[in-house]
C-alpha positions as MATLAB code, in Angstrom:
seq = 'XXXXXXXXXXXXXXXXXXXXXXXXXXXXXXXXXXXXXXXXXXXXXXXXXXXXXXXXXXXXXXXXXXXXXXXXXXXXXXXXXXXXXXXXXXXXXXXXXXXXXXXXXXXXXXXXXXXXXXXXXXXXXXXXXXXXXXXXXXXXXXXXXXXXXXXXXXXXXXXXXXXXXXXXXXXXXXXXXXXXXXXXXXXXXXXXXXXXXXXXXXXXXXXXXXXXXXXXXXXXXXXXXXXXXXXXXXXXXXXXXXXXXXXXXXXXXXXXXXXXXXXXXXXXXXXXXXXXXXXXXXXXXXXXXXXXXXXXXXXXXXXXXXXXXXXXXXXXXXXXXXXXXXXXXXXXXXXXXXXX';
ca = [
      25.613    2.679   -6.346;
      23.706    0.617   -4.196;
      19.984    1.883   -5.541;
      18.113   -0.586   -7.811;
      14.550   -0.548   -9.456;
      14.304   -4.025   -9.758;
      11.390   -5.135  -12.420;
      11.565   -8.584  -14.256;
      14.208   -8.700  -16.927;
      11.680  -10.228  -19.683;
       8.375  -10.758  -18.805;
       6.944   -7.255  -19.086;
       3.720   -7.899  -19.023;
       3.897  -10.474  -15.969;
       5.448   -7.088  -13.808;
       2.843   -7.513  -10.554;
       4.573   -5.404   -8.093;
       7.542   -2.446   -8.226;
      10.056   -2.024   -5.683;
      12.556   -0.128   -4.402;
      15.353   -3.369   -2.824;
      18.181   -0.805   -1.995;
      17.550    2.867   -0.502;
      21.444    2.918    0.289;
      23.628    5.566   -2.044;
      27.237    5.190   -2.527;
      29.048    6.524   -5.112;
      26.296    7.912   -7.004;
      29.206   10.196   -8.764;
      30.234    7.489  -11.017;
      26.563    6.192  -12.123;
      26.420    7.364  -15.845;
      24.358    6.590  -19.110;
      26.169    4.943  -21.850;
      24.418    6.187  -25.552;
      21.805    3.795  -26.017;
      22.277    0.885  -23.923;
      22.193    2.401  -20.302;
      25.013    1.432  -17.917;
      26.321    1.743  -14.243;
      29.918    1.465  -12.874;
      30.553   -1.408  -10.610;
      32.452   -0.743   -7.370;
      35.968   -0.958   -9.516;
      34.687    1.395  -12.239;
      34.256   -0.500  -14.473;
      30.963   -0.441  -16.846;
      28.337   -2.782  -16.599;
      24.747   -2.982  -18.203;
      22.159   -1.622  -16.360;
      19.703   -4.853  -15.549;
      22.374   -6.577  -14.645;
      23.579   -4.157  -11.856;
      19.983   -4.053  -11.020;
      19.386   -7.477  -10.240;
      22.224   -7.814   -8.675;
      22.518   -5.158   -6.053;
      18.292   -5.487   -5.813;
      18.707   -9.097   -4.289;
      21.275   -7.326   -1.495;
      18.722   -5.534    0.069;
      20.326   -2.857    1.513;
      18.836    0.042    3.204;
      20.406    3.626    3.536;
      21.621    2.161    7.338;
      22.796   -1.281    6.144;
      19.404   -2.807    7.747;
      16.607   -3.892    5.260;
      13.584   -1.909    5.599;
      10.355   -3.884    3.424;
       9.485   -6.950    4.242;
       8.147   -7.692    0.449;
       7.719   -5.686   -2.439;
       6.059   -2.146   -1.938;
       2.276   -2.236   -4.279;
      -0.240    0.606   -5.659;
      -3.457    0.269   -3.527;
      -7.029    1.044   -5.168;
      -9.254   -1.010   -3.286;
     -10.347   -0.814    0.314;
     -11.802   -3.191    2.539;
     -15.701   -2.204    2.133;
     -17.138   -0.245    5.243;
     -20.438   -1.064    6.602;
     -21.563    1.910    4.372;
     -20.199    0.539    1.288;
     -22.676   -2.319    0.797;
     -24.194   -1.199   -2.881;
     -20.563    0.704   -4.256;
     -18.380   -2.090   -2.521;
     -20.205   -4.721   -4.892;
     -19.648   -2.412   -7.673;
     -16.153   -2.264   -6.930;
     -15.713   -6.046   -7.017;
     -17.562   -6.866   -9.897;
     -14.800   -3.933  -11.742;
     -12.215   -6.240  -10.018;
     -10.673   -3.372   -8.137;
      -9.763   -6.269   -5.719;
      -7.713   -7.720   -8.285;
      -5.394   -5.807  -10.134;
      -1.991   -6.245  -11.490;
       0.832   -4.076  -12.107;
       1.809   -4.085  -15.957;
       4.970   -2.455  -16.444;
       5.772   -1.377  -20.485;
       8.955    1.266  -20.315;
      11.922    1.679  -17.485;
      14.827    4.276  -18.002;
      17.071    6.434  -16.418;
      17.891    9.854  -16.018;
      20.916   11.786  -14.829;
      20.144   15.052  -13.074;
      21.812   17.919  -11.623;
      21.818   16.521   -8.140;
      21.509   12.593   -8.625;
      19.228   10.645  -10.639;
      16.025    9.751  -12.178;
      14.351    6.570  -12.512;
      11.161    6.734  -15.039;
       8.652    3.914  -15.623;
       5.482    3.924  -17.166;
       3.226    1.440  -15.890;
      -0.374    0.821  -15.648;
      -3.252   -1.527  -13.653;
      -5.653   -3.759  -14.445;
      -7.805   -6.720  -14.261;
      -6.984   -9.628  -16.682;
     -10.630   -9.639  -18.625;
     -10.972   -5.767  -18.535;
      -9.405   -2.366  -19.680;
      -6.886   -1.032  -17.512;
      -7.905    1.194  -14.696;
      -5.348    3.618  -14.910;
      -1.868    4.120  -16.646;
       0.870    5.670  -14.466;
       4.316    7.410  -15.091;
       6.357    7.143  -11.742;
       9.326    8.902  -11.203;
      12.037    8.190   -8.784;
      14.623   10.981   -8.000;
      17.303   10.141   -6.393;
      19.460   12.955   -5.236;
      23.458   12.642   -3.814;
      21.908   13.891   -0.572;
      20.077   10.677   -0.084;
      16.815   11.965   -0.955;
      14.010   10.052   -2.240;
      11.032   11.493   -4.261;
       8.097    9.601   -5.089;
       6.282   10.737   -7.763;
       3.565    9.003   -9.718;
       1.313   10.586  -12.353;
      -1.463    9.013  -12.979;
      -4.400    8.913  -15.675;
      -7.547    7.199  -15.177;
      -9.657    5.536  -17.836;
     -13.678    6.471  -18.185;
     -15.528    4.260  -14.988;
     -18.652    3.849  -14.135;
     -18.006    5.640  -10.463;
     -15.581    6.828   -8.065;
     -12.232    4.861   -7.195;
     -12.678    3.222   -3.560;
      -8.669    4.897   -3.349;
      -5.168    5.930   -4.843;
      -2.083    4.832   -3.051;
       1.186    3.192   -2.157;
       0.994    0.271    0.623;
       5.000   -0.201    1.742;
       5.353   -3.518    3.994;
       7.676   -2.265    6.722;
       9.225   -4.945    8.809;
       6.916   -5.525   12.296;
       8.995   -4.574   14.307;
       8.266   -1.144   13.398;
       5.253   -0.269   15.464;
       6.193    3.227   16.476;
       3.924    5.528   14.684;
       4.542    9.689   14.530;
       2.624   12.115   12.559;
       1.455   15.553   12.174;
      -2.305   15.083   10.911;
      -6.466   14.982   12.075;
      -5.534   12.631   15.180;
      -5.934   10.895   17.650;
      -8.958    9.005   16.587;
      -9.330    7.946   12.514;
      -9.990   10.606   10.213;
     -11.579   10.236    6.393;
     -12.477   13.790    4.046;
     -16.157   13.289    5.373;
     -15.659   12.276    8.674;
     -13.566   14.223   10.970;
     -14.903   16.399   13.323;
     -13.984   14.200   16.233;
     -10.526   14.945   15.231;
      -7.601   18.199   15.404;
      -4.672   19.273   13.506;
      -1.624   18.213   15.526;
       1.316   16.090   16.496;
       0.454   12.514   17.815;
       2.369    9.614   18.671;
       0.937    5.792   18.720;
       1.614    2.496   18.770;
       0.210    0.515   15.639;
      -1.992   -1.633   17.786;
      -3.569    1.285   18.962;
      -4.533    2.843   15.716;
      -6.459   -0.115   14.922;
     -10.319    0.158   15.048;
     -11.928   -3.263   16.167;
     -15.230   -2.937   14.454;
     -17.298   -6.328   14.969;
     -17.459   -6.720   11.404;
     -13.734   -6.301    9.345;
     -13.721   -3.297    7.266;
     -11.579   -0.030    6.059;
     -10.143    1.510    9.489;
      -7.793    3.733   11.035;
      -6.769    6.042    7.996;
      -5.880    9.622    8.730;
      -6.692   12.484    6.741;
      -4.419   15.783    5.852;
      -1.194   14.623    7.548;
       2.276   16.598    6.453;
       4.223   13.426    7.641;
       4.177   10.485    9.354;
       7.162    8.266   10.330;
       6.566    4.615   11.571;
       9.709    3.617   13.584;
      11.171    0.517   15.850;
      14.247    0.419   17.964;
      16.952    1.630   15.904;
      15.187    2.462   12.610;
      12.704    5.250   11.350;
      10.874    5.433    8.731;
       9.519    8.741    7.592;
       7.140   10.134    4.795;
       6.217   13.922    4.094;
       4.922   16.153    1.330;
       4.084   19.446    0.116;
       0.382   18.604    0.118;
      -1.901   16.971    2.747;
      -2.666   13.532    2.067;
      -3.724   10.443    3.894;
      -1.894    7.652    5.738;
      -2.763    4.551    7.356;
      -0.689    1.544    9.662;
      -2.050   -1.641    9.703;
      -1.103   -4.824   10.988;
      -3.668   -6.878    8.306;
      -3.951   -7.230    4.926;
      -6.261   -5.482    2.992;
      -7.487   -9.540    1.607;
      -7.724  -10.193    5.125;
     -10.071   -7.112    6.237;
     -12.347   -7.741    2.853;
     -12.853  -11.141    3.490;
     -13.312  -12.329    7.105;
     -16.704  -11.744    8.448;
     -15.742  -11.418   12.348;
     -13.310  -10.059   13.973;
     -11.795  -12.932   15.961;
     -11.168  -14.567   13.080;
      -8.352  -11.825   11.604;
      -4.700  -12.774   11.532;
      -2.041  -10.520   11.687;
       0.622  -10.159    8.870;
       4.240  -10.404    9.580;
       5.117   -6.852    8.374;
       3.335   -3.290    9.540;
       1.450   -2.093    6.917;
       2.190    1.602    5.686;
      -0.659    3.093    3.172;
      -0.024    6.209    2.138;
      -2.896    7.820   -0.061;
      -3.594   10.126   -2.450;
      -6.795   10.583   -1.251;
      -9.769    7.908   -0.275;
     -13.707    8.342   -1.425;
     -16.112    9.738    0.795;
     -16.253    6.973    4.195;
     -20.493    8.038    3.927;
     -21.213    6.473    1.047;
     -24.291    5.959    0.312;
     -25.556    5.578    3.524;
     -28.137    8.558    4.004;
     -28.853    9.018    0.178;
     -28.535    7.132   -3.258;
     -25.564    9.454   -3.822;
     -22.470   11.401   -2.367;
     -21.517   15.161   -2.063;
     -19.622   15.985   -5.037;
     -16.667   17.054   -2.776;
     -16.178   13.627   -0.844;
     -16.216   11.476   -4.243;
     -12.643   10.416   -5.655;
     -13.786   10.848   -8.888;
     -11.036   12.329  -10.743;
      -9.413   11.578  -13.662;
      -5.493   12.988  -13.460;
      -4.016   13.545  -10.692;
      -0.405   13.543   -9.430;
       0.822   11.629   -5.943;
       4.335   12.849   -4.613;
       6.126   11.691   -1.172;
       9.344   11.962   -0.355;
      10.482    8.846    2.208;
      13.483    8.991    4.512;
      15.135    6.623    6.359;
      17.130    7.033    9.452;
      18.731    5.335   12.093;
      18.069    6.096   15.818;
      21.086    6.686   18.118;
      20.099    7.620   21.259;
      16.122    7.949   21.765;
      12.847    8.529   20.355;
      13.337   11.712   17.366;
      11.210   14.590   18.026;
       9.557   15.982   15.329;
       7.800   19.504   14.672;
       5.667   21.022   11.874;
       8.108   20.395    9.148;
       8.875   23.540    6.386;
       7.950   21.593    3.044;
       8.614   22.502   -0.395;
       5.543   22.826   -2.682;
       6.219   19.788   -4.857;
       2.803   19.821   -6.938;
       4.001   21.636   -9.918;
       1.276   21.314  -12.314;
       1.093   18.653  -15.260;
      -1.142   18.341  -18.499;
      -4.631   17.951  -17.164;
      -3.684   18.123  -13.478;
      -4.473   21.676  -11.545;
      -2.088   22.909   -9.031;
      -3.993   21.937   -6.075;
      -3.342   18.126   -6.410;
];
């Protein structure tokens, strides 16, 4: 079995970033769970502990096509890079240290399922002189099919104010800079600002989803896509859900957009940049009035994020994709409705 959640073996509390090394599945028939003390079958059957295995087939870095696919560690996004709108909220997101948060990691098990397996860890993120922000129970299945399903549940403490956002940034390698998606396109879409844009299927390079506004700031996202694949020459990446959420590809950081003041001065990372998001506050702000619509506020206190990635090789040109038929996959949870 050539899946691995790799975390740090004893540091628990030093856990700043989750990641999935291996997407590849072989074998999953003989993974199994041993009593107490979990354990996984090596490629001659024989038992070994779980951590071990982990480590160990983690630093492999194998993808599903025998090609790695991140270029670092995959991280939960909260902050965005302040727009020009943001002045007054931005600062109060800083001075929360939204900006710099760390992934503290408490619990990881497994499951065995019907059709695969489960991995369950309960995390959480915070700043190192405050109260976490949130605490968060994510949930990788992992079926024989090679399926992958995301899903993180997430609790938020009591804030002064809406969250800037909630997602997953995955650091593809660069050379994936095809972008396909079925979303508001062509032109960058937020839940308060898109009536420039339609409901369709577009196709982009990254470079052209950028917005070069003179000063750095939050660009490019796209609201209410069903899935988006970012793809190079002979691998695809590919992201969908039951629900509409929001993606973005980027080729900066989002250090780099918060803290350069020009745009010349930017410098581009050596991965592409894939963001996908629960859902983003209101791109108004507080622009026209001391505060937001109701509505276009991310000011919610449980909510539930579920994607389900794919990855696939390309033999003989660009895929063509259509409106896909997804599953409803937001099955309610204590103190979530149905609708998220």
């Amino acid at each position: 079995m050539l899946f691995a959640f790799v975390t740090p073996e004893y540091d628990w509390e030093g856990a700043e970033e989750w990641n999935l090394k291996a997407w590849g599945l072989r074998g999953l028939e003989q993974f199994s769970l041993c009593g107490e003390e979990e354990c996984s079958a090596d490629a001659g059957g024989k038992a070994q502990p779980a951590k071990q295995t982990a480590v160990r087939q983690g630093s492999e870095k194998q993808s599903a096509v025998g090609q790695e696919l991140l270029q670092r560690p995959m991280r939960y996004a909260l902050m965005r890079a302040p727009v020009s709108n943001d002045i007054r909220v931005g600062e109060m997101w800083k001075l929360r240290m939204l900006d710099q948060l760390q992934t503290k990691m408490y619990e990881c098990r497994t499951e065995q399922t019907e059709d695969g397996c489960r991995v369950i860890s309960c995390l959480s993120l915070g700043a190192k002189v405050y109260q976490n922000i949130c605490n968060i129970v994510l949930s990788v299945h992992v079926a024989t099919d090679r399926r992958l399903r995301f899903v993180s549940e997430v609790s938020v403490g009591e804030l002064h104010g809406p969250l800037p956002r909630f997602g997953i940034q995955i650091p593809l390698k660069r050379e994936m800079e095809r972008v396909d998606y079925y979303g508001y396109g062509p032109f960058e879409s937020y839940i308060d600002k898109r009536r420039a844009s339609y409901m369709g299927i577009f196709h982009a390079g990254k470079e052209e989803l950028f917005v070069d506004y003179i000063r750095p700031q939050e660009n490019s996202s796209h609201y209410g896509y069903e899935w988006v694949s970012v793809g190079g020459e002979s691998l695809v990446c590919r992201v969908s859900s039951g629900q509409p959420f929001s993606f973005q590809v980027s080729e900066y950081e989002l250090e780099e957009l918060m803290e350069k003041t020009h745009s010349h001065e930017l410098q581009k990372t050596d991965c592409t940049n894939l963001f996908i998001d629960y859902r983003q506050h209101g791109i108004g702000s507080e622009s026209c009035c001391t505060t937001m619509l109701e509505k276009y506020r991310f000011a919610e206190r449980k909510f539930r994020l579920c994607a389900q990635p794919r990855v696939c090789s390309l033999t003989g040109g660009n895929p063509v994709y259509t409106r896909p038929n997804q599953p409803d996959i937001s099955e309610s949870w204590d103190g979530a409705s149905n609708d998220t």
